[in-house]
VOROGU-678253 format. One record per residue (C-alpha): residue in three letters; x, y, z. Coordinates in nm, 3 decimals, padded with zeros to 5 digits. Layout:
% residues N
REC type       u       v       w
REC  Ala       X       Y       Z
...
% end
This chain:
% residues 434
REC type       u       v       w
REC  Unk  12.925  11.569  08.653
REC  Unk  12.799  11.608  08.278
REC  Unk  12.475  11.501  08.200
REC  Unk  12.468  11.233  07.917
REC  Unk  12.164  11.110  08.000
REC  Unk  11.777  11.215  08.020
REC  Unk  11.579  10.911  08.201
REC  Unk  11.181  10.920  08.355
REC  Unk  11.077  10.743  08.615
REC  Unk  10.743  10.657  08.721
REC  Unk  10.647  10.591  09.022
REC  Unk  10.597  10.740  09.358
REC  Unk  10.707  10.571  09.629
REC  Unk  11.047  10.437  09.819
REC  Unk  11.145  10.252  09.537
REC  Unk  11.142  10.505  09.262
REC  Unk  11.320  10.709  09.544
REC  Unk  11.608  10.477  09.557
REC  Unk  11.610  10.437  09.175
REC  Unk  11.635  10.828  09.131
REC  Unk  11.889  10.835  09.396
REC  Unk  12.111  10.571  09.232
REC  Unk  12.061  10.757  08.875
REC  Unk  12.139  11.098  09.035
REC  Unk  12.505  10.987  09.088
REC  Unk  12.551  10.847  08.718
REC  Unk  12.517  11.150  08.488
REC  Unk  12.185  11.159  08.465
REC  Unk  11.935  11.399  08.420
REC  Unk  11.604  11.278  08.611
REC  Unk  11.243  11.363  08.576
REC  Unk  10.987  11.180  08.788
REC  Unk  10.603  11.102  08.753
REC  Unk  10.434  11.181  08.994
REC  Unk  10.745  11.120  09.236
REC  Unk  10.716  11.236  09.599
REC  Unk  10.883  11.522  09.823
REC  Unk  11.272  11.324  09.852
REC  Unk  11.266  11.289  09.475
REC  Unk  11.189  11.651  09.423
REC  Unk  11.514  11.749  09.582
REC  Unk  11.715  11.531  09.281
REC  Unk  11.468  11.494  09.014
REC  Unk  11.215  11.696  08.812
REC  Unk  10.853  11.636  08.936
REC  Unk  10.558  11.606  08.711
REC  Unk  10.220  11.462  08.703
REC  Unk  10.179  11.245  08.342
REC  Unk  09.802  11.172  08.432
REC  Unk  09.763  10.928  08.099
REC  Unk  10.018  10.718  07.853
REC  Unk  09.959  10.998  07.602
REC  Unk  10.072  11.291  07.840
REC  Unk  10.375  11.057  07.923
REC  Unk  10.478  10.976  07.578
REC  Unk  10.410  11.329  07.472
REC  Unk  10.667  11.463  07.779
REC  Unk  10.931  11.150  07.688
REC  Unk  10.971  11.312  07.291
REC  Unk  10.943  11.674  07.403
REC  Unk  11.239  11.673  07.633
REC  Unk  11.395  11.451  07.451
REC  Unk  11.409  11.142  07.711
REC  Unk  11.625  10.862  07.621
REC  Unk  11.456  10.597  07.881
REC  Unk  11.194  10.538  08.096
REC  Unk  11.195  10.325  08.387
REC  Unk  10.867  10.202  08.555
REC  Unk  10.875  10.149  08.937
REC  Unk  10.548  10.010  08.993
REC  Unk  10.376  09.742  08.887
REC  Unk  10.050  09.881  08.769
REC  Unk  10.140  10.067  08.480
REC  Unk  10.342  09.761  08.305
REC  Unk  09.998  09.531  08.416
REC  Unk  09.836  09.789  08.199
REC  Unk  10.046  09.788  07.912
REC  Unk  10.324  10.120  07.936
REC  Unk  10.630  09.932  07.839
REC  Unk  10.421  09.803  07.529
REC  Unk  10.263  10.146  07.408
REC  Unk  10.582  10.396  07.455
REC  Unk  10.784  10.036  07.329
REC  Unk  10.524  10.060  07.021
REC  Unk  10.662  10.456  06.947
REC  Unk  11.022  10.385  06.990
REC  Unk  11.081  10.465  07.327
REC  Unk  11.351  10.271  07.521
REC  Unk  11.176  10.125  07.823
REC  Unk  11.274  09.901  08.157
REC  Unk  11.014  09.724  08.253
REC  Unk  10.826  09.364  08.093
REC  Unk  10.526  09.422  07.878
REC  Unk  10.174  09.343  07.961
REC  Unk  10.181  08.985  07.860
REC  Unk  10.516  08.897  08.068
REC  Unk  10.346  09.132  08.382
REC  Unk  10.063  08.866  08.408
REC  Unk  10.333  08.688  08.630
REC  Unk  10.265  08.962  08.907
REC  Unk  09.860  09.063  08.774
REC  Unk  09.758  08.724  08.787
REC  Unk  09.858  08.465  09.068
REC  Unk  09.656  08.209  08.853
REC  Unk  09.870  08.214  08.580
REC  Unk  10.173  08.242  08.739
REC  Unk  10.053  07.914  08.898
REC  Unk  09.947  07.741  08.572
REC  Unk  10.328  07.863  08.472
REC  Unk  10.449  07.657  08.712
REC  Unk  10.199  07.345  08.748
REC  Unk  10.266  07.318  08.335
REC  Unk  10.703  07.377  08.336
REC  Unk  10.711  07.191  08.679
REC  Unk  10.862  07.469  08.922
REC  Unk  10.815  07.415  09.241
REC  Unk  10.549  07.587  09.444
REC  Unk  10.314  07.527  09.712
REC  Unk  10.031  07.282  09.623
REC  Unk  09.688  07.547  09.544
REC  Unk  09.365  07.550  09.356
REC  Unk  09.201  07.855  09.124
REC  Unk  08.820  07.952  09.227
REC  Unk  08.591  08.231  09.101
REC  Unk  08.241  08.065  09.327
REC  Unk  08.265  08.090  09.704
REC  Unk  08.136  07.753  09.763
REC  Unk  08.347  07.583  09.541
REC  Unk  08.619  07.722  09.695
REC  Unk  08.458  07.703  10.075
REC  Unk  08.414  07.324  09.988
REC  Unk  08.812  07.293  09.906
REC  Unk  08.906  07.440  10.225
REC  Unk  08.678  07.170  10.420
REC  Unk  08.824  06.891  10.243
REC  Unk  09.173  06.998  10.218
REC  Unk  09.361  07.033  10.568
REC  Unk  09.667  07.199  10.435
REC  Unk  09.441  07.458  10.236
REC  Unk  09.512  07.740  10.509
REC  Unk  09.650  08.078  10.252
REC  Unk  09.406  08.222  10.083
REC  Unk  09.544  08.498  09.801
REC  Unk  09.340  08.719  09.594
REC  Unk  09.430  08.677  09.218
REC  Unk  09.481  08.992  09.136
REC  Unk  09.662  09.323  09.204
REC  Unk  09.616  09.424  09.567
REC  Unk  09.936  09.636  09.691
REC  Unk  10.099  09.351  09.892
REC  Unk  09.724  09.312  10.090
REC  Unk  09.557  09.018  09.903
REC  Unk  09.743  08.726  10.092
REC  Unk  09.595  08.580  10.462
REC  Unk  09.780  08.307  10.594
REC  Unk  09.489  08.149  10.847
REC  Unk  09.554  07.964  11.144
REC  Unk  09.222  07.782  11.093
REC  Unk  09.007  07.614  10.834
REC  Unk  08.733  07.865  10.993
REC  Unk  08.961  08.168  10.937
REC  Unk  09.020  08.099  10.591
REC  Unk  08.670  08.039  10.501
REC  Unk  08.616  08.392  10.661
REC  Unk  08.874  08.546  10.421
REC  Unk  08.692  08.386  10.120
REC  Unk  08.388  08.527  10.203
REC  Unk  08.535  08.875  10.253
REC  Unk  08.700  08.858  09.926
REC  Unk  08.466  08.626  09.699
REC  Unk  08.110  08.750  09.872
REC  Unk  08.194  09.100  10.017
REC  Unk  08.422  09.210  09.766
REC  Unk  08.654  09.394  10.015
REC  Unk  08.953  09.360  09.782
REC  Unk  08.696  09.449  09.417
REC  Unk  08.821  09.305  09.092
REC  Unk  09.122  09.191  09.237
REC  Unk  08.956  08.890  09.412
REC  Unk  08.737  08.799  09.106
REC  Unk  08.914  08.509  09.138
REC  Unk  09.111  08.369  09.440
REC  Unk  09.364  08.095  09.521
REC  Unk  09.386  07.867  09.767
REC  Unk  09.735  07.766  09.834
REC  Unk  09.943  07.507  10.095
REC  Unk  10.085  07.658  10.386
REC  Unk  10.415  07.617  10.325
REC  Unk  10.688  07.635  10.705
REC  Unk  11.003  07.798  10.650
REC  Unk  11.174  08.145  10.613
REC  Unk  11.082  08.385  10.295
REC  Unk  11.336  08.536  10.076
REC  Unk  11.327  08.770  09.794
REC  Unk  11.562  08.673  09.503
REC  Unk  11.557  08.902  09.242
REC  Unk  11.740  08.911  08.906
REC  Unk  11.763  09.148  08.586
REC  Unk  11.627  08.971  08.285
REC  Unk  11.670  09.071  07.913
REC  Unk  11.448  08.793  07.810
REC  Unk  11.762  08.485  07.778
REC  Unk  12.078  08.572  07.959
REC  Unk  11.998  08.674  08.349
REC  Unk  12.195  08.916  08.657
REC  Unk  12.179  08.865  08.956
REC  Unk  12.023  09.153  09.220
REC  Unk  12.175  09.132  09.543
REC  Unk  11.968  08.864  09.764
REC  Unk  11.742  09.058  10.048
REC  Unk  11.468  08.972  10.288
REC  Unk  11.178  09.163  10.318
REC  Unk  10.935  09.148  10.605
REC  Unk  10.567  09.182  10.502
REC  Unk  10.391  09.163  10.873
REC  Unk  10.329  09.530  11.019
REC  Unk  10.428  09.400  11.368
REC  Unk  10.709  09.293  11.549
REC  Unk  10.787  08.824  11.494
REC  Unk  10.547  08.842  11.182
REC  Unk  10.222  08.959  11.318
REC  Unk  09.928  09.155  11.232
REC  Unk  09.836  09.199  10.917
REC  Unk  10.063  09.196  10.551
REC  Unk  10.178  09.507  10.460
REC  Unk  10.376  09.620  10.118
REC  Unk  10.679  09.587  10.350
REC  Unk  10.818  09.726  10.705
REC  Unk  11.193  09.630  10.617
REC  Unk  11.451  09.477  10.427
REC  Unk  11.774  09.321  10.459
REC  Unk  12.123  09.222  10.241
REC  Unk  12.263  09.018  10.198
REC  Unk  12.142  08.724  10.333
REC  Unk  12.433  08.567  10.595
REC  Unk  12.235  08.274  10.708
REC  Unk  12.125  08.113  10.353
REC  Unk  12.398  07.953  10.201
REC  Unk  12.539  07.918  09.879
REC  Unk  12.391  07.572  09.777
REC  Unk  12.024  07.721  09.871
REC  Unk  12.111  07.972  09.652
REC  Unk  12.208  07.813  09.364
REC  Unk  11.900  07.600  09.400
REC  Unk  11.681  07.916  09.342
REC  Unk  11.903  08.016  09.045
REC  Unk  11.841  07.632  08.871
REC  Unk  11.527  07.482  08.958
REC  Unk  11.337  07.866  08.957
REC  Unk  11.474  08.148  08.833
REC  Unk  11.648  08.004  08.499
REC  Unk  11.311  07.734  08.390
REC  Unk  11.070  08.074  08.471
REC  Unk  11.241  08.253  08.204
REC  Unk  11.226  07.957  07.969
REC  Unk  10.892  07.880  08.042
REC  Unk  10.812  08.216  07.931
REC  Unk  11.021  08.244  07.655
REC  Unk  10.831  07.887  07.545
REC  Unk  10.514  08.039  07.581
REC  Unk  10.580  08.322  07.365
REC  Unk  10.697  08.591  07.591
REC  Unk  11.032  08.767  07.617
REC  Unk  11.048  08.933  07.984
REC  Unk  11.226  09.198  08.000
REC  Unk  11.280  09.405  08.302
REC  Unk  11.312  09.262  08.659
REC  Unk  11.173  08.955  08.784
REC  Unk  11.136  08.865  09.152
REC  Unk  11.082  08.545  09.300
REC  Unk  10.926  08.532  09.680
REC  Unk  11.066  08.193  09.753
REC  Unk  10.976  08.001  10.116
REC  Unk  11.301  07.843  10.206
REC  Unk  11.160  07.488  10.294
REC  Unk  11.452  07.197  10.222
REC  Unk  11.364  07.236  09.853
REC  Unk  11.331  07.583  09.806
REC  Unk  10.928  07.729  09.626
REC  Unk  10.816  07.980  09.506
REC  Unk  10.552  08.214  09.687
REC  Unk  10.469  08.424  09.414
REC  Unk  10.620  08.613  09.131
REC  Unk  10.697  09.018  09.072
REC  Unk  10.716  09.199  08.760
REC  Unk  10.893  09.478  08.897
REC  Unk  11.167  09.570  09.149
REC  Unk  11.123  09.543  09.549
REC  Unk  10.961  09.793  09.766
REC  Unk  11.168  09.792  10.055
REC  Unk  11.391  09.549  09.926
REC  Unk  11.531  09.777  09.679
REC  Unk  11.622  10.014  09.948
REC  Unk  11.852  09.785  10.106
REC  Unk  11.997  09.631  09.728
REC  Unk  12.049  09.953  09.507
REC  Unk  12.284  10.127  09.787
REC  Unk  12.497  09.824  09.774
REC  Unk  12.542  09.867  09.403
REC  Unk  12.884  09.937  09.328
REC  Unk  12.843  09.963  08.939
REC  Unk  12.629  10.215  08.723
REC  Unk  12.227  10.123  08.742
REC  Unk  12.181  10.292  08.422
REC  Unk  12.445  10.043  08.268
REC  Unk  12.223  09.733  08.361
REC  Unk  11.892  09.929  08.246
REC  Unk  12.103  09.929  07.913
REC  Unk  12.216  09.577  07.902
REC  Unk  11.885  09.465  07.956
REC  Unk  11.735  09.678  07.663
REC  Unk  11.972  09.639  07.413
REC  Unk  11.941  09.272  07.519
REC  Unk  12.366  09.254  07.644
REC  Unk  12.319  09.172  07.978
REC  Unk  12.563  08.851  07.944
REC  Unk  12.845  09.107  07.885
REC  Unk  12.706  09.363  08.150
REC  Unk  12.922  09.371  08.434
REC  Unk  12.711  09.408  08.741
REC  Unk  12.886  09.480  09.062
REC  Unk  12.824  09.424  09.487
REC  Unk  12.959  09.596  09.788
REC  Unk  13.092  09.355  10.036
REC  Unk  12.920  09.537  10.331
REC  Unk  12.551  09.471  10.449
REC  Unk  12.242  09.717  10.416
REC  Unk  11.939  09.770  10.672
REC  Unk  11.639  09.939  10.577
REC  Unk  11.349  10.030  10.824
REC  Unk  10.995  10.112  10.721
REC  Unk  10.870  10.406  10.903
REC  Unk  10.438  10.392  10.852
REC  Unk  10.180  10.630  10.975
REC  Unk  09.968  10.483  11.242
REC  Unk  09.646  10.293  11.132
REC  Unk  09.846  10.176  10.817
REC  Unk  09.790  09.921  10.642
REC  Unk  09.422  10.039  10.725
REC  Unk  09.296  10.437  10.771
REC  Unk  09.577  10.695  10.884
REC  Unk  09.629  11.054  10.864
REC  Unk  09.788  11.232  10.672
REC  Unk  09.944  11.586  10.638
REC  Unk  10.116  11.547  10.981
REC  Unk  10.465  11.724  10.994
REC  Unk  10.798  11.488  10.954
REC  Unk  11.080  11.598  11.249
REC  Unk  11.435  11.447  11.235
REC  Unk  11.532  11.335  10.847
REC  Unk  11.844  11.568  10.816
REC  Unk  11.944  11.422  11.183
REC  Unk  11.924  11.081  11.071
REC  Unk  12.100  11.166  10.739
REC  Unk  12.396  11.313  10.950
REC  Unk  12.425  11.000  11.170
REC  Unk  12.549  10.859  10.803
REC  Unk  12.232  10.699  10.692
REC  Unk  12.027  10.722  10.319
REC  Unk  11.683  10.839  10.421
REC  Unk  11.463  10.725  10.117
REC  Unk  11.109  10.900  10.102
REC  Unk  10.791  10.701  09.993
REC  Unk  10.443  10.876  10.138
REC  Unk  10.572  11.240  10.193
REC  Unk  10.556  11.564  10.036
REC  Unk  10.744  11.906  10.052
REC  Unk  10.571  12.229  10.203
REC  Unk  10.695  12.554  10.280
REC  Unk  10.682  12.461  10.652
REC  Unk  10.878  12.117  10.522
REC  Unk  10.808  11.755  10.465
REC  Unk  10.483  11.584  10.556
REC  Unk  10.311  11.256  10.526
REC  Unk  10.133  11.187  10.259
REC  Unk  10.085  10.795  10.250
REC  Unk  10.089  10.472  10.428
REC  Unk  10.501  10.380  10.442
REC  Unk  10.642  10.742  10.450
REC  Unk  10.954  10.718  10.483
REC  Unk  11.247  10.401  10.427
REC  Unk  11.585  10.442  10.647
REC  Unk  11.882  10.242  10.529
REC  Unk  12.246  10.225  10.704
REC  Unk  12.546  10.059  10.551
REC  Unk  12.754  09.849  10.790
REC  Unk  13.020  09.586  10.777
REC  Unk  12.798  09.318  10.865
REC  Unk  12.385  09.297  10.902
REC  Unk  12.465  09.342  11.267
REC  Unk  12.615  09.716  11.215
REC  Unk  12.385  09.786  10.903
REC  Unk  12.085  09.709  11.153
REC  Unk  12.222  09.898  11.451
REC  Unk  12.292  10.234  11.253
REC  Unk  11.939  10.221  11.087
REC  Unk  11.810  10.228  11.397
REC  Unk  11.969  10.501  11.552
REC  Unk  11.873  10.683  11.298
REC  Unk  11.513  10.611  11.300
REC  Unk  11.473  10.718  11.624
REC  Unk  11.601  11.032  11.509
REC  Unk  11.286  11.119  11.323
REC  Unk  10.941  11.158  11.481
REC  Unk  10.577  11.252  11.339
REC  Unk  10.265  11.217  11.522
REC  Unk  10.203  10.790  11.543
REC  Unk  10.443  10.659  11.349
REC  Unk  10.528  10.295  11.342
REC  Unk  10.782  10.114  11.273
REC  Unk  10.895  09.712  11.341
REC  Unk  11.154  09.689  11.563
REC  Unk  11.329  09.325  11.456
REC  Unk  11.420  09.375  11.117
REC  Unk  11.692  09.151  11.026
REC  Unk  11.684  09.005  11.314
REC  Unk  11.635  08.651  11.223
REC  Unk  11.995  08.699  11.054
REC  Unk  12.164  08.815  11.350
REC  Unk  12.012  08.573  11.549
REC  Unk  12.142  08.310  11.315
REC  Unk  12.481  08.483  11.296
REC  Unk  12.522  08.443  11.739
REC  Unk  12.616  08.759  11.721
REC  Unk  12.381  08.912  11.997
REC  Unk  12.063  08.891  12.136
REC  Unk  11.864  09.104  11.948
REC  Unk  11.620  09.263  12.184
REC  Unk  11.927  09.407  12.381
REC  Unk  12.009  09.753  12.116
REC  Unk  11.703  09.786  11.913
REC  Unk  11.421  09.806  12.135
REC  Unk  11.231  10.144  12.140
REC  Unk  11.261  10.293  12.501
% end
């Protein structure tokens, strides 16, 4: 195929993998900052240590566009400097990234436009915010403000457990700057989804609905994680839910933005608890990490073409396009993660499970002469295509447990509140590790 097209992406973990791998098929010529050891088999692998380097590498080699995977270099401003020098960028700028930097002012968003989320209060003084908890019976998540790589959320089972957290976070400072400030939110029952859309700031395209699960262990417990596994689509939430999400959420965020003087641009992603009115959890300035593992390989038209229509501000004429059939994707984490693990530890298996037909998308690893390696919490992301969730899920399995380093982990229900809700099989039966 012809390369038409120089693109950068930056980023380094399963996400960026999937984007690359998407892009490779599309004409593209990649280059990836710092990337990890899958993306150096597709893409060219660099380390832009400051905006300068980066925008200094974008005009050298000529790169058309630059997509940002992650969210902290659009909380710090990227899309806004290399926006500033001409540079054609996915990804909101700093001001429309508070959504994700700040859980306080995505709540004040919502308190002010009246989208509904989970009842919460802001504190920066521990017993202010101790004091709440006492009072307030349903005051049982406790979230730092800021930035924390999917670890600044504790759902307690107990006023005494949250109190706990707050003093961790507010008094010990376990989580830094990013609990400065904290907020204490509702516990809210129900079933999380991730909805995500492209955005070029009016008109709005829908990404593939998923599921992510957050909890390192098997039903949801343990502690939150930046993901063990993802699911599409979503079989058990019907159509009216959905359109709920698209017209009491999704559509009054981006006009509550526009009305406060931002244009977002990029991807925005809703966490929404499925109670019989649908809220949202939180908001993301960026695309999923695992979700976008299970979404992009169900993309039947060209990613670059919705990176353009969201630029150029066309998406309402972008014709974005689904595969009927259903994608799993299984987390595979070094053991000790979300806390201390080792790394360096040699990775057995990936071509095997890439022969038993599934997409093996890296996130910690990197490439040795003796082969790939950990090198990070979630190392590696294995996603199956099936007819249904129930065949996805079953051939993402069998091919996880054809790769093996020394203590991995990995949940073994993913997507398995969906084929539970399907009746199509007990799910302990084909997916338990022996």
């Amino acid at each position: 195929m012809a390369i038409t097209r120089r693109v950068l992406v930056l980023g380094a973990g399963g996400r960026e993998h999937s984007i690359c791998w998407k892009l490779n098929n599309e004409g593209v010529k990649l280059y990836a900052s710092p990337g990890n050891g899958g993306i150096s088999q597709i893409a060219e692998c660099l380390d832009l240590a400051t905006y300068d380097d980066i925008l200094r590498f974008v005009l050298e080699k000529g790169v058309d566009t630059v997509i940002v995977g992650p969210e902290q270099p659009l909380v710090n401003g990227v899309a806004d400097m290399l926006g500033a020098s001409g540079v054609r960028v996915f990804g909101p700028s700093k001001r429309a990234a508070q959504i994700e930097s700040s859980k306080a002012f995505a709540k004040g968003l919502m308190k002010k436009y009246s989208i509904p989320t989970a009842n919460s209060a802001v504190f920066d003084d521990y017993d202010e915010a101790a004091r709440f908890v006492r009072k307030h019976t349903w005051a049982r998540v406790v979230k730092a403000d800021g930035l924390a790589g999917g670890k600044g959320v504790f759902v307690c089972e107990s006023q005494e457990e949250a109190i706990n957290k707050l003093r961790e976070l507010v008094i010990e400072r376990k989580l830094g700057d990013a609990a400065n400030r904290v907020v204490i939110e509702e516990r809210l029952p129900g079933e999380e989804v991730s909805f995500l859309v492209f955005c070029d700031g009016d008109s709005i395209a829908e990404i593939a609905a998923s599921q992510d699960h957050k909890a390192l262990l098997d039903d949801d417990q343990g502690p939150n994680t930046g993901g063990m596994g993802a699911y599409s689509p979503l079989p058990h939430v019907g159509e009216e839910t959905l359109e709920k999400i698209r017209s009491r959420i999704i559509y009054p965020t981006v006009a509550a933005l526009k009305s406060e003087g931002v244009t977002y641009k990029g991807v925005l992603y809703a966490g929404i608890m499925l109670t019989p009115e649908p809220k949202v959890l939180e908001f993301n300035c960026r695309f999923g990490d695992p979700e976008n593992q299970a979404t992009l390989p169900r993309l039947t038209s060209r990613l670059i073409d919705a990176v353009d229509a969201v630029i150029d501000g066309r998406l309402h004429a972008a014709k974005i396009q689904w595969s009927d059939k259903a994608a799993c994707c299984i987390v595979i984490a070094s053991g000790g993660y979300p806390g201390k693990y080792e790394e360096g530890l040699a990775i057995e298996g990936i071509e095997d499970a890439a022969a038993n037909g599934a997409i093996v998308f890296h996130a910690g690893t990197r490439l040795t002469e003796q082969g790939f390696c950990t090198n990070g919490g979630r190392v590696l992301g294995v996603t199956a295509l099936g007819a249904d969730i129930h065949a996805a899920t079953r051939k993402a399995y069998e091919a996880v447990k054809k790769i093996s380093f020394r203590a991995m982990h990995y949940r073994n229900d993913i997507a398995s509140r969906a084929i539970k809700a399907m009746g199509q099989e007990n799910f302990d039966g084909f997916l338990k590790m022996e």
